[in-house]
N, C-alpha and C positions, 0 to 999 in steps of 0.2 A: 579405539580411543573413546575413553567414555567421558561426558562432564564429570568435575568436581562438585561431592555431593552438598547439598546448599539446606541451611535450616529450617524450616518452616517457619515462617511469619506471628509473632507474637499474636496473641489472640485480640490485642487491643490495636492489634494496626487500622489504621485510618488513612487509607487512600489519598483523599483528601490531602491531609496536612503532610504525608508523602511526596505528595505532588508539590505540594506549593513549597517545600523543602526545597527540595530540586530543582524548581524554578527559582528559588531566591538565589540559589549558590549559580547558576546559570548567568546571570541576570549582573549578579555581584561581578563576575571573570569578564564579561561581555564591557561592563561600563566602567570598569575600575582596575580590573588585570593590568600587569605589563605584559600582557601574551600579543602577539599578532594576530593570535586566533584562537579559536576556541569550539571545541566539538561537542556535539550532541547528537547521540544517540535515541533514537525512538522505536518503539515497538509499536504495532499497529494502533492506528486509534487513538493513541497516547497524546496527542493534540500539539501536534509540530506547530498546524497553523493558528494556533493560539498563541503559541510560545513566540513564533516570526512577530503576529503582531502586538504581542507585548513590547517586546525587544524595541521594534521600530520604533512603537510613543513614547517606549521612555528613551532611548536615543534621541531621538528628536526632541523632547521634553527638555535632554540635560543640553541641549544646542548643538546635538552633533548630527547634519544634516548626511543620509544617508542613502546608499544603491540597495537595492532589493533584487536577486538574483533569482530566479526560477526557473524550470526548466520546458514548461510547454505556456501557451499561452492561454491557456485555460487555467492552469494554474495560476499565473501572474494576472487575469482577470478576478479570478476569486480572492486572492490578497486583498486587490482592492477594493474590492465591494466591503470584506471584511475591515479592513481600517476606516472605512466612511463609514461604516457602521458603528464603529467604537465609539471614533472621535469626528464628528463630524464637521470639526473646523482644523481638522490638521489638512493643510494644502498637498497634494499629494498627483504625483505625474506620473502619467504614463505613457513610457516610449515603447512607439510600437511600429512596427513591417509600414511598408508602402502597398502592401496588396490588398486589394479591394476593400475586404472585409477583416480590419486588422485586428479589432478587439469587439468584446462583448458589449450591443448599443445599448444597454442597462446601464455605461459608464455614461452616457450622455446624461442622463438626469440627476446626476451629481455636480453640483455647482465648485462643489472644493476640489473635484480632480481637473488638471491639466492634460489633453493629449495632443501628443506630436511627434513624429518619425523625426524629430529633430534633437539632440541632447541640450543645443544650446538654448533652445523652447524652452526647455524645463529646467536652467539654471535659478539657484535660488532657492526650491521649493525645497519643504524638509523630507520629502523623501519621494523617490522614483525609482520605478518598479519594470524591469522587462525581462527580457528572456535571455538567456545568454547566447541566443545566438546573434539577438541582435545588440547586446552589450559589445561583442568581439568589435563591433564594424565601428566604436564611439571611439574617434580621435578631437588631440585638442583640445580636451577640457583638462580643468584642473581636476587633481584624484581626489575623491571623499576618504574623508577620513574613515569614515565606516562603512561593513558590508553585511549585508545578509544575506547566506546562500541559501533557499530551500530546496527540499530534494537533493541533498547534496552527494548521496549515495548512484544518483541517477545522471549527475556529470561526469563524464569523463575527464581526465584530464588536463588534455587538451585542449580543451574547452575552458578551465580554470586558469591556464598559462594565458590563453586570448585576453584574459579579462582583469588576469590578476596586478596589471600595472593604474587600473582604474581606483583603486580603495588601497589606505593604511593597514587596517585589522578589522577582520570578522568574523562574523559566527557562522557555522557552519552547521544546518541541522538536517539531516535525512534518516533512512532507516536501514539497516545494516542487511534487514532478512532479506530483502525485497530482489529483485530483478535485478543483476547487473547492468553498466552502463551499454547501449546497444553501438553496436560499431556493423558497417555494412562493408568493410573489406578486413580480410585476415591481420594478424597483428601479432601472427607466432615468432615474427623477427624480432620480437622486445619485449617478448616472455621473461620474466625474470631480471627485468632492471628496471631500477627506479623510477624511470622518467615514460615508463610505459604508456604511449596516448592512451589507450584501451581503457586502461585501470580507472577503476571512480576517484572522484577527486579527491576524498577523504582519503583512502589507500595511499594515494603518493603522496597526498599533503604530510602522512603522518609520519611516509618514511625517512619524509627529508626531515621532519620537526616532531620526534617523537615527544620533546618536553611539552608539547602544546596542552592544556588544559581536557580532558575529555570525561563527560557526565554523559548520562544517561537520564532517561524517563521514565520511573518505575512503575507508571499506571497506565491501562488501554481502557477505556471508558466507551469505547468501541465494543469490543469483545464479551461477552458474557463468561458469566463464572464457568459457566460449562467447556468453553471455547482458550479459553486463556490458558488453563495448565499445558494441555496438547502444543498449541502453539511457542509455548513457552520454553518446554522442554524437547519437542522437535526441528525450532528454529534459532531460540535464541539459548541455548543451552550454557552460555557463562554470563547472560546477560538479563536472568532471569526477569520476566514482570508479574505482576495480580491482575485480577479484573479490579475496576470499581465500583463494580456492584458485588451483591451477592448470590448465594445460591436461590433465595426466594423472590429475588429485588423484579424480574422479570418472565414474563409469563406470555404466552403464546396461546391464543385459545380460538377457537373452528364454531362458528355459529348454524354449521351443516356437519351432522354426521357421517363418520366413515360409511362408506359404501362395499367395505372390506376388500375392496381390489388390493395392491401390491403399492401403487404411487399412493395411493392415502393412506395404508400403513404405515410406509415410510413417512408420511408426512407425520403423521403421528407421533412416530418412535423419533423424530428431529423435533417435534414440539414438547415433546414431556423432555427427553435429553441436552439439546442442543445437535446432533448431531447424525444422520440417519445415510445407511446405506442402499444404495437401489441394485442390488447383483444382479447381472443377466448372465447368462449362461456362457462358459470359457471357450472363446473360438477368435480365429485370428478375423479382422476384418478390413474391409477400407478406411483411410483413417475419418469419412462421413460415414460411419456407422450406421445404417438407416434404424434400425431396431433400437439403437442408444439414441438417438437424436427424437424418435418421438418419443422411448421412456422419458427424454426430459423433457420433452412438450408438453407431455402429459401430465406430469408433477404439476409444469408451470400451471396451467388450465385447471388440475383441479385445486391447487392454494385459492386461486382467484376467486373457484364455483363456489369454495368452502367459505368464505367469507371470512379470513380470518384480522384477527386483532391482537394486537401486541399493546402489553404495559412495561412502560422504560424504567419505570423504577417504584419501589415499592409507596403505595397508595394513589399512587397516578390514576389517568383515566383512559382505556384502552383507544388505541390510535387503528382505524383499517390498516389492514396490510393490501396497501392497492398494486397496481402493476407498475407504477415509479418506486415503489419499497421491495421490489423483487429484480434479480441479476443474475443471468446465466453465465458461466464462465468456460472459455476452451482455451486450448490449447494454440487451435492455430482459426484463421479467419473463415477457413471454410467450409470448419465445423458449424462459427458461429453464424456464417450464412446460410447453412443447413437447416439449422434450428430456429433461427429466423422465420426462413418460409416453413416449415412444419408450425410454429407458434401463430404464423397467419391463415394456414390451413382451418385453424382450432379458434379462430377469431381475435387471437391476441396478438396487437401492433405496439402496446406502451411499455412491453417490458422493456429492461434494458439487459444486450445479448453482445459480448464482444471477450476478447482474448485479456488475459492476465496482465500482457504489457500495457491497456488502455484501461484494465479498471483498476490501479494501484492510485491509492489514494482517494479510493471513494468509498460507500458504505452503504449498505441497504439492510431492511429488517431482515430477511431473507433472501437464500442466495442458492441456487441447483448450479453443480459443478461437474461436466462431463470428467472424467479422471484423465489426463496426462497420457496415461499407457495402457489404458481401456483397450482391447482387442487387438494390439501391439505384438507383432512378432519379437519385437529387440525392443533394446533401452537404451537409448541413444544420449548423445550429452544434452543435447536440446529438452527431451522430456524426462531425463534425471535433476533436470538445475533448479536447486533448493529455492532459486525465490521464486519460480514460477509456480512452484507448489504454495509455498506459505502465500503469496497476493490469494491464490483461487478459494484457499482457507480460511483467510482474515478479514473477510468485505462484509461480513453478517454481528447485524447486533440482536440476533435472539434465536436462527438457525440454521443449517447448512445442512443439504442432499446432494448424495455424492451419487453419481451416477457410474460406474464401471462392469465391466465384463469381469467374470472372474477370473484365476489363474498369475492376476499379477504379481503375487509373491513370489510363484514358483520362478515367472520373468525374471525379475529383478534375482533369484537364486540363479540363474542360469546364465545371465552375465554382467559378471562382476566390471569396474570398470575396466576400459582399454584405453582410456588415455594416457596421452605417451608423456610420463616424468618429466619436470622443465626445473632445471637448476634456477634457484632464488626464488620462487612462486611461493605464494605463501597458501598453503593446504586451505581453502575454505572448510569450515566446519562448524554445522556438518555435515555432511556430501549429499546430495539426493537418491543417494541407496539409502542411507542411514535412514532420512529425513522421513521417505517412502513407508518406509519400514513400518517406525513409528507410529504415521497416521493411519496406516492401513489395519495395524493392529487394534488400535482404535476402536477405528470405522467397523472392523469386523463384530463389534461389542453390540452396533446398532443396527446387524443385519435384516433386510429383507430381501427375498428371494423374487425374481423377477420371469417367470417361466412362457417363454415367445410360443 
């Protein structure tokens, strides 16, 4: 199955005025539709949570007091900082857990937000923000007329059913590539019909209400020129996006010379590229690879030693790339406890080192990515599934080192999937062989050889 071929971009496109296109007809469906609801798609970067707190002020601007949905509480902490930040006289609540430590105390020093594990605390206000799991438990109030989901790709649906007798109509914005919704007990009993709890809430929202209005985000302002077509064409293949910058706009530069090792070549061939492979030699392993776990200590350690500095856009002034602007990414947790202690071995405790399910949604200049199926006997559904590739991909605005063992093509040629057909399923596409594929061919463009 291949995409439908798509025309290249007029030479005069303007990101920009792309974007604020797409926001206006968004914006228009949101305040003024007769829809119940209204979807949006985003590609990495593409600025969901700008779009949320657009939405919010001017919702609340035309007097329609509204819930704010998110799906962790980290997320629904950052909304809010973000709206106090916009507008720092729109009143703004948030309901949050009974447990100890419920939200970020950054929100105390905000005089315009309200908090309280209470719904009825924060009646009145023009808008209140928490999580949906603790939206499910809110009885007895009257429904808001409007809602805003973010992350909407990342709720279940189940989760949208708990919630959805709380709001009239809303918007619903997430990212289509990313991770599906996680469920911790099997759910093969309702494979294939509508009301599937598993399925993300867009999936079923749209099966019951295919009329509903659904746009797109044509820009990642995240991604670099280099970074965007790969992603675009191995993840979002009918949903194409652009970077918004360009191929000159950003620049990667080392105030220490290569030392000619193997991690600072790569470092290199990802500075001049965007993109850079670290091969170690094909052999099957545990899945704490010792030999891959300090290649990518090492990488980390020497970006650091190198001194490097990133410019975000053309005539800017170059920013360090410190150890908050670097992110290691795995597969599973312990890996990334592995890498951990190897990075404290080598003196470094600020990177930040954790699994694709907890860095979606974040961003760093740089970003070293153990591979999925690095030293992997088989290919499993777990390290086949397209978003946990595309998050480990998409978290770098200037460049990404992939770190794998080689051999994985031949993997991925030697087994095909074995998942068992489920009548009504709707084929994701497109699959983590495909997806694999793609970036591997890539990544082989930017090889360095890594010899233990």
């Amino acid at each position: 199955m291949t995409a439908p071929p798509i025309p290249p971009p007029p030479r005069d496109f303007d990101p920009a005025a792309e974007a604020a296109r797409a926001t206006r007809a968004i914006l228009a469906d949101t305040l003024g539709g007769g829809h119940r609801g209204v979807v949006v798609d985003s590609p990495p970067g593409a600025g969901k949570s700008t779009l949320v707190v657009r939405a919010a002020r001017e919702l609340a601007a035309a007097g329609h007091p509204l819930m704010v949905i998110a799906q962790t509480n980290a997320q629904v902490d950052d909304l809010v900082l973000r709206l106090a930040e916009k507008d720092p006289d729109l009143p703004v609540g948030r309901l949050h857990s009974t447990d100890a430590d419920p939200y970020d105390r950054a929100l105390d020093g905000l005089p315009q937000v309200r908090k309280s594990s209470r719904a009825a605390d924060l009646a009145g206000l023009d808008v209140v923000i928490s999580t949906a799991a603790k939206w499910a438990h809110v009885q007895g109030v009257e429904p808001w007329s409007h809602a805003i989901v973010d992350e909407a790709y990342q709720m279940r649906s189940d989760a949208l059913l708990a919630v959805a007798g709380l709001f009239e109509r809303a918007l619903f914005v997430g990212d289509p590539g990313q991770l599906d919704p996680f469920s911790i007990v099997g759910a093969d009993q309702w494979a294939g019909l509508s009301y599937d709890p598993s399925a993300s809430a867009v999936s079923t929202l749209l099966a019951h209400n295919p009329e509903l209005p659904q746009h797109r985000l044509p820009v990642s302002w995240r991604l670099p020129a280099s970074a965007a077509p790969l992603v675009s064409d191995a993840f979002y293949p009918y949903t194409r996006f652009r970077s918004g910058t360009g191929p000159e706009d950003r620049k990667l530069a080392f105030g220490v010379a290569s030392d000619g090792s193997a991690h600072d070549r790569v470092i290199d061939e990802a500075a001049e590229s965007g993109w850079g492979l670290l091969e170690l030699p094909a052999r099957h392993t545990p899945r704490t690879d010792p030999e891959a776990v300090r290649a990518v200590a090492r990488v980390v350690r020497r970006l650091l030693d190198r001194g490097g500095a990133a410019t975000a856009t053309a005539g800017a002034d170059p920013a360090p790339v410190t150890a908050d602007r670097i992110a290691v990414g795995t597969a599973h947790r312990d890996q990334a406890a592995a890498i951990r202690a190897a990075l404290a071995e080598l003196g470094v405790t600020a990177v930040t080192v954790d699994t694709a399910n907890r860095l979606q949604g974040r961003e760093f200049d740089v970003t070293v990515v153990l591979h999925p199926l690095s030293g992997r006997p088989d290919a499993t559904a777990f390290h086949l599934e397209t978003g946990r590739l595309c998050v480990l991909a998409s978290r770098h605005r200037h460049a990404c080192v992939v770190v794998c063992r080689a051999g994985v093509s031949e993997l991925l040629d030697e087994h095909p999937s074995t998942e068992p057909v489920q009548l009504g399923v709707t084929v994701k596409f497109p699959d983590g062989w495909e997806a694999n594929h793609a970036v591997l061919a890539r990544l082989a463009e930017h090889r360095v050889s890594l010899r233990e």
